[in-house]
C-alpha positions as CSV (number, residue, x, y, z in Angstrom):
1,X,-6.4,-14.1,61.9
2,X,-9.6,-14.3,60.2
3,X,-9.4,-10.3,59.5
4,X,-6.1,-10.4,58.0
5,X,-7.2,-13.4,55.5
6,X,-10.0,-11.3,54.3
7,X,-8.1,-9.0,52.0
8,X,-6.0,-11.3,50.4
9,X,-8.6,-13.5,49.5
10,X,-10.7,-10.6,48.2
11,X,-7.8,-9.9,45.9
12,X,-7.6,-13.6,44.6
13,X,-11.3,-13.2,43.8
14,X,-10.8,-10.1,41.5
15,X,-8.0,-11.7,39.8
16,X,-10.0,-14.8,38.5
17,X,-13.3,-13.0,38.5
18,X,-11.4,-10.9,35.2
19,X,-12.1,-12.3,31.6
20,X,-8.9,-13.7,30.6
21,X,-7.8,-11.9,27.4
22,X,-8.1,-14.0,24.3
23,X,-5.8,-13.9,20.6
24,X,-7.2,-12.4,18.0
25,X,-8.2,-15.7,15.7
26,X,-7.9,-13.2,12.8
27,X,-4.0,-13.1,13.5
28,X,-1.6,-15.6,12.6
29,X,1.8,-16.0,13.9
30,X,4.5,-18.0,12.0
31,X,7.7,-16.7,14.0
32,X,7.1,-15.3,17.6
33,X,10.0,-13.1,17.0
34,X,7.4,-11.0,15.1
35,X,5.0,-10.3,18.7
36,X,7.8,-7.6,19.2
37,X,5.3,-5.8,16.4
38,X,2.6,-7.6,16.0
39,X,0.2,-7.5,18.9
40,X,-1.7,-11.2,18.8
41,X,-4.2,-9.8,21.0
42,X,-5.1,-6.8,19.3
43,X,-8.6,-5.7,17.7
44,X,-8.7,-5.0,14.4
45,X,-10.9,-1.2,14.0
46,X,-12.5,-0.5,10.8
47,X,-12.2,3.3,10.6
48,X,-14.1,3.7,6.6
49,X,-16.9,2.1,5.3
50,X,-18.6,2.1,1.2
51,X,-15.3,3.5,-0.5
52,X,-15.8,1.8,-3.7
53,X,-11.9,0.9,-4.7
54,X,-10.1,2.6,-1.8
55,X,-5.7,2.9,-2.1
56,X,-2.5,4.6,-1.6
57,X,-3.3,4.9,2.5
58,X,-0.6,7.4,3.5
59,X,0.0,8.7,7.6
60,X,-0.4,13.0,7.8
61,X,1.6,13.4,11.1
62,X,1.3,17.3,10.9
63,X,-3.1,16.8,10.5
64,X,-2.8,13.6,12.8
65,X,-4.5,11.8,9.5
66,X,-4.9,8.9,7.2
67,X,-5.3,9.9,3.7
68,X,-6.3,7.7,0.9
69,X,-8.0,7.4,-2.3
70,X,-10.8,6.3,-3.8
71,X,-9.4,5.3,-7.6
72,X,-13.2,4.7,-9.1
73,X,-14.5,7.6,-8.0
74,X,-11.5,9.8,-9.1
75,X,-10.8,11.5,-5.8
76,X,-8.3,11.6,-2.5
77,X,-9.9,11.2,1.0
78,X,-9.1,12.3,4.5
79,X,-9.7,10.5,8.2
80,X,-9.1,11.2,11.0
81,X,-10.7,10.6,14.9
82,X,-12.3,14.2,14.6
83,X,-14.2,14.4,11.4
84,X,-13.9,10.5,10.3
85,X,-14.3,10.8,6.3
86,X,-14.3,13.4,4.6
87,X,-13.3,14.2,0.7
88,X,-10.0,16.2,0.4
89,X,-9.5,16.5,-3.5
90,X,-11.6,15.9,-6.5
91,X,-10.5,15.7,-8.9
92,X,-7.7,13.4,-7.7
93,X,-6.2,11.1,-10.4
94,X,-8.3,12.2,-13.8
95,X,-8.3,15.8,-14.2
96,X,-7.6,15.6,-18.6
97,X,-3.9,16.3,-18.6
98,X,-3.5,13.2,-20.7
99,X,-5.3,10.9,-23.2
100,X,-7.1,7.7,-21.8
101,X,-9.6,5.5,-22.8
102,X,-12.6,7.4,-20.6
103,X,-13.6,4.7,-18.1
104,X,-12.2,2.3,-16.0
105,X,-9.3,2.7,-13.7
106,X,-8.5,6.1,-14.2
107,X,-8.5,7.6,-10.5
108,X,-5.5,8.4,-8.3
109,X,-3.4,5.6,-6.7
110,X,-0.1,5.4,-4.7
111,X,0.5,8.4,-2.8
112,X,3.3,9.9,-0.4
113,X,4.2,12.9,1.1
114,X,7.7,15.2,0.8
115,X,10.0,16.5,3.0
116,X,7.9,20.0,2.4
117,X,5.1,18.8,2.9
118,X,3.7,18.5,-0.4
119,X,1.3,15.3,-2.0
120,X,3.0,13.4,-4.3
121,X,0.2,11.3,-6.3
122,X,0.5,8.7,-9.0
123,X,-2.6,9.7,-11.4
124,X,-4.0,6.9,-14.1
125,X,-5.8,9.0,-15.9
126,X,-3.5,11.8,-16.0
127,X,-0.5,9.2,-16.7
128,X,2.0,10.8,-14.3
129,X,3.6,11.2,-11.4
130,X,1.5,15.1,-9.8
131,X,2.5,17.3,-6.8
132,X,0.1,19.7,-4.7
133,X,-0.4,21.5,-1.8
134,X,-1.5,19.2,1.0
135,X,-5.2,21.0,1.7
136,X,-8.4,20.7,0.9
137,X,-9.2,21.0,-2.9
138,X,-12.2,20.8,-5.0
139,X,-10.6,22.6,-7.8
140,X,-6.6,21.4,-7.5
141,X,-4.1,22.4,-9.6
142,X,-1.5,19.7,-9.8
143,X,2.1,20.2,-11.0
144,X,3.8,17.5,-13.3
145,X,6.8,15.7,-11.4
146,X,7.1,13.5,-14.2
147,X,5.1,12.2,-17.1
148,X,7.6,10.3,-19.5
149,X,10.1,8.1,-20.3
150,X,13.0,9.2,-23.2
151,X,10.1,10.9,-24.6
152,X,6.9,8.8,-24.4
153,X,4.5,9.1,-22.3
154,X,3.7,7.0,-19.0
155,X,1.5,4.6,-18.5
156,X,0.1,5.0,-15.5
157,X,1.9,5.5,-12.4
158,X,0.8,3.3,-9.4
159,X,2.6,3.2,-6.4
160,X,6.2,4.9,-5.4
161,X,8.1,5.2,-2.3
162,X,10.7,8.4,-1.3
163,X,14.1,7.2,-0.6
164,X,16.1,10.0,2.6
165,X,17.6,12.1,-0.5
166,X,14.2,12.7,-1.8
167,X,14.7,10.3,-5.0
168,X,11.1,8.7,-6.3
169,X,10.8,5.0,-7.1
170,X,7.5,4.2,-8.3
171,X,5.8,1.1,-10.8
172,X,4.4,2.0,-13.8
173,X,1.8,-0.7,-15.4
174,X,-0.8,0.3,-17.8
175,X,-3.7,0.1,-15.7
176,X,-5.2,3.1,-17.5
177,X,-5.4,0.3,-20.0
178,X,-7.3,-2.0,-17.9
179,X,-11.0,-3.2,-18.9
180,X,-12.9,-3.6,-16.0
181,X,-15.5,-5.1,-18.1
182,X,-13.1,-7.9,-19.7
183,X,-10.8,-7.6,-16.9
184,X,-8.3,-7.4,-19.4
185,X,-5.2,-5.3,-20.7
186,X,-6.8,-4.0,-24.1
187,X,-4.6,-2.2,-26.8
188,X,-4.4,1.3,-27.3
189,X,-2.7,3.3,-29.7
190,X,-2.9,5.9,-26.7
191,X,-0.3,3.4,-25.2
192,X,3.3,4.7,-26.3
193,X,5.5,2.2,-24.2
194,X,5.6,-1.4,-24.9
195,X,6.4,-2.6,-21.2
196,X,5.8,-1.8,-17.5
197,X,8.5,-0.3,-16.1
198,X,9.8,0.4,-12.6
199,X,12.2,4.0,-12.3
200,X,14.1,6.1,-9.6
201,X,13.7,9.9,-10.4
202,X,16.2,11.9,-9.3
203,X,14.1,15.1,-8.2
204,X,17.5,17.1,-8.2
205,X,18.7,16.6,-12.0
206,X,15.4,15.4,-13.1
207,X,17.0,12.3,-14.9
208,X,14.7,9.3,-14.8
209,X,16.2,5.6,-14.4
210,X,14.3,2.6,-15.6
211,X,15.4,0.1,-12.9
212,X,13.7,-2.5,-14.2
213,X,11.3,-3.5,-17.2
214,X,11.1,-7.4,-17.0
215,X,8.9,-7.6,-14.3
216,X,5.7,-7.9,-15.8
217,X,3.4,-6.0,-14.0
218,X,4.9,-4.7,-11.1
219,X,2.6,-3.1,-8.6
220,X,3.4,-1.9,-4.8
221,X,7.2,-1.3,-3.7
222,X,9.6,-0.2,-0.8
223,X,13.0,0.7,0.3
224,X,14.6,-1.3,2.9
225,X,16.3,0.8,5.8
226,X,19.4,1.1,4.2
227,X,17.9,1.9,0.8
228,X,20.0,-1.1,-0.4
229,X,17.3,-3.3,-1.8
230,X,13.8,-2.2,-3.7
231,X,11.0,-4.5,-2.9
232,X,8.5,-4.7,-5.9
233,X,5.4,-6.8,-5.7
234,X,4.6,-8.6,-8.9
235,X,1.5,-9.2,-9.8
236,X,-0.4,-13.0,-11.3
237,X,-3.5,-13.9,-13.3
238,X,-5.4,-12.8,-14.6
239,X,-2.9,-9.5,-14.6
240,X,0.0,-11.6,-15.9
241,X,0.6,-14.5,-17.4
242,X,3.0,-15.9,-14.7
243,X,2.6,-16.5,-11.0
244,X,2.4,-13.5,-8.2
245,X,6.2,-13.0,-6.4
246,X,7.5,-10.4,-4.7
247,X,11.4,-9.5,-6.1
248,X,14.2,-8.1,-4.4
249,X,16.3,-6.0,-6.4
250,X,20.0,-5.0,-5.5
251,X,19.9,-1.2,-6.2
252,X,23.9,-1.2,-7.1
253,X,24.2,-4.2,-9.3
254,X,20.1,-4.2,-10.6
255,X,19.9,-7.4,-10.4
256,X,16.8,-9.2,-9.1
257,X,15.8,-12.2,-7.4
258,X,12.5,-14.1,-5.9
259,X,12.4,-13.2,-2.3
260,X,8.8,-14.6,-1.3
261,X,5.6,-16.4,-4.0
262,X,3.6,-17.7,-1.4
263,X,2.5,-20.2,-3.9
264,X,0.6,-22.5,-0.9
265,X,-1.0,-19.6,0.0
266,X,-2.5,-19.1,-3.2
267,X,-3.6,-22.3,-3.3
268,X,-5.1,-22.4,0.2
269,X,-7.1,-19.1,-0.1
270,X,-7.4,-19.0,-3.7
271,X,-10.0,-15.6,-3.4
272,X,-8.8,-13.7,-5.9
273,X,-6.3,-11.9,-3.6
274,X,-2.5,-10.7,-5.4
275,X,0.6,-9.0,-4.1
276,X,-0.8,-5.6,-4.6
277,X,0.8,-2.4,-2.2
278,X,3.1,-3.2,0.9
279,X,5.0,-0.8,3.7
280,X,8.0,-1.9,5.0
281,X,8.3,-1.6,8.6
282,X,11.7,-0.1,10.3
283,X,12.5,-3.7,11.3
284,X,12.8,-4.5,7.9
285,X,9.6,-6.6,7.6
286,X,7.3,-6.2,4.8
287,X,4.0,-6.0,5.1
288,X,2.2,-6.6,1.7
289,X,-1.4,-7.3,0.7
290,X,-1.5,-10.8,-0.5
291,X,-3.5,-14.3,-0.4
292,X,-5.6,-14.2,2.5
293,X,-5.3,-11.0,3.6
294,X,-1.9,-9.2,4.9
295,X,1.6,-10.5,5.4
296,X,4.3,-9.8,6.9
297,X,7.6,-11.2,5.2
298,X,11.0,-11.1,6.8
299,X,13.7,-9.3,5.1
300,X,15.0,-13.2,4.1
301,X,11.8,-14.2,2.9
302,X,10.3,-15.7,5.6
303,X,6.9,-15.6,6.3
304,X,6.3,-14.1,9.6
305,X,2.4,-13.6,10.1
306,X,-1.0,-13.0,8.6
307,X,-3.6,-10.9,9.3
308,X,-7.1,-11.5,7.9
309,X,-8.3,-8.0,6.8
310,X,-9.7,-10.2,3.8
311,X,-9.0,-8.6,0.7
312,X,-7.2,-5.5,0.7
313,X,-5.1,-3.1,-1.8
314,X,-2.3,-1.3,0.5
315,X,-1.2,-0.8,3.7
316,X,0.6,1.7,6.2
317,X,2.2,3.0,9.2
318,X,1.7,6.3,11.3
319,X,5.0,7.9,11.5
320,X,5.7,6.4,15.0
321,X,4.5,2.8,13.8
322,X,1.8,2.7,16.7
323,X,-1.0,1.6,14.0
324,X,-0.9,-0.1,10.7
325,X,-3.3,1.0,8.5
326,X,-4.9,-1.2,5.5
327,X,-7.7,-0.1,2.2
328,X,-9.7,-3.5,1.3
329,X,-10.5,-3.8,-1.9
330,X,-13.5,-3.3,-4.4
331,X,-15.5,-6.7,-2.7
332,X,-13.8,-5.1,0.8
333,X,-14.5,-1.5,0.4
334,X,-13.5,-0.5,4.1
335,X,-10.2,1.3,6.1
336,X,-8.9,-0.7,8.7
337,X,-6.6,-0.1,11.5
338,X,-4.5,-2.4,13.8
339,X,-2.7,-1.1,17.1
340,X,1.1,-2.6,16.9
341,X,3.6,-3.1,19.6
342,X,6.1,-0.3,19.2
């Protein structure tokens, strides 16, 4: 009897003699529903290190890479678990297509890639919306997708999203206009339009829509599934002089509402953070830089989660949603990377 108690017991003892798995105290959960996604238990990786204003994180399925850019230091970036960092293309977002004020933010943003596989970039400096080959460049040659409105030239295209038919959506504020010094908006005469705007280009007719110009300075934006509703992150102080939302715009009627402020999050945090770029997830969730790090709204404007990445600029998904990527900010300079439940 004695012989057959032996390896049950010795099978108890491995059990408790594991560490039992602890929650990740960097992860919040305000709905459970959201664990379906969100892994409570999962490690946050920091892939990128020193990348002085990284952005516009984008998944490369066919390289099995994360590209992103580095908006000071006017160039796009590559990473991946082979050759970690590496600089793709330099010039990225300032290559003098357009007139600027010669310093500040002038370097790429928002990127995406095509159903050919092209880069589609939003350039500052340049003050368009620019198309390439996806390889490595030190001496690209970019191809205008777009560079005005009725005439007058952008201000400087920062983040866009590619509906199924290949339409572009993107945000226009003037950040090419920004004083890093002041941390200000300064006048230009270089400026030619009088507001930020957000558009839908039609890539097969060319025509450009301005969906919206009353959101002050709109920043990071996404299509839900259906392509019924735009997201737009709006930005506060000391951007604007109103508070930070994100608005939900009806894509057949144009009109808008608030779907999330946050405003006791602002409050509780209160480091500097703002609705900047976002992804939204196949679910429907949107998962937006904001105060105190990421979150993840519902489709109804719920908050769902948080995850402390401090304070970052953008965020993303591999094309399978297995990760979610995130770029910290100038005070942040890092590239993170979160395994999801998929």
């Amino acid at each position: 009897m004695k012989k057959i108690l032996l390896l049950p017991l010795s099978l108890l003892f491995v059990f408790c003699s594991q560490p039992k798995k602890r929650m990740n105290p960097k992860i919040e959960i305000f709905d459970q529903s959201i664990e379906s996604i969100i892994d409570p238990y999962s490690e946050i990786e920091i892939l990128a290190d020193s990348i002085t204003l990284p952005e516009g994180p984008v998944w490369d399925e066919d390289s099995q890479s994360l590209l992103f850019v580095d908006i000071i230091n006017n160039k796009i970036l590559k990473w991946n678990q082979t050759t970690g960092t590496t600089n793709f293309i330099s010039p990225g977002g300032n290559t003098g297509y357009a007139p600027n004020l010669g310093e500040g933010l002038l370097g790429p943003n928002g990127m995406t890639i095509d159903s050919e596989g092209n880069l589609i970039v939003c350039q500052h400096g340049d003050r368009r919306i620019a198309m390439i080959g996806n390889t490595e460049s030190m001496n690209p040659n970019f191809e205008t997708v777009v560079d005005n409105y009725n005439g007058k030239r952008l201000n400087s295209p920062n983040d866009l999203t590619i509906a199924k038919d290949g339409s572009i959506y993107f945000t226009d504020p003037a950040f090419s206009f920004f004083d890093l010094n002041t941390y200000s908006f300064v006048d230009s005469d270089l400026r030619e339009l009088d507001f930020n705007g957000v558009y839908k280009l039609d890539i097969k007719t060319d025509e450009l829509t301005l969906i919206s110009n009353e959101i002050e300075v709109p920043n990071g934006l996404g299509l839900s599934p259906d392509e019924s509703v735009l997201y737009v992150n709006k930005m506060g102080p000391p951007f604007s002089k109103s508070k930070a939302k994100i608005v939900k715009i009806d894509l057949k009627t144009l009109e808008s509402e608030t779907l999330f402020e946050g405003r006791d999050l602002f409050e509780k945090y209160n480091d500097g953070t703002d609705f900047d770029g976002m992804a939204v997830h196949s679910s429907g969730n949107i998962f937006t830089s904001g105060p105190g790090g990421l979150l993840v709204i519902s489709p109804n404007g719920k908050l769902m989660a948080r995850i402390d990445f401090s304070h970052i600029t953008n965020c993303t998904f591999d094309d399978e949603e297995k990760y979610l990527y995130a770029t910290g900010f100038i005070d942040n300079p890092k590239i993170f990377r979160i395994k999801l439940n998929n």
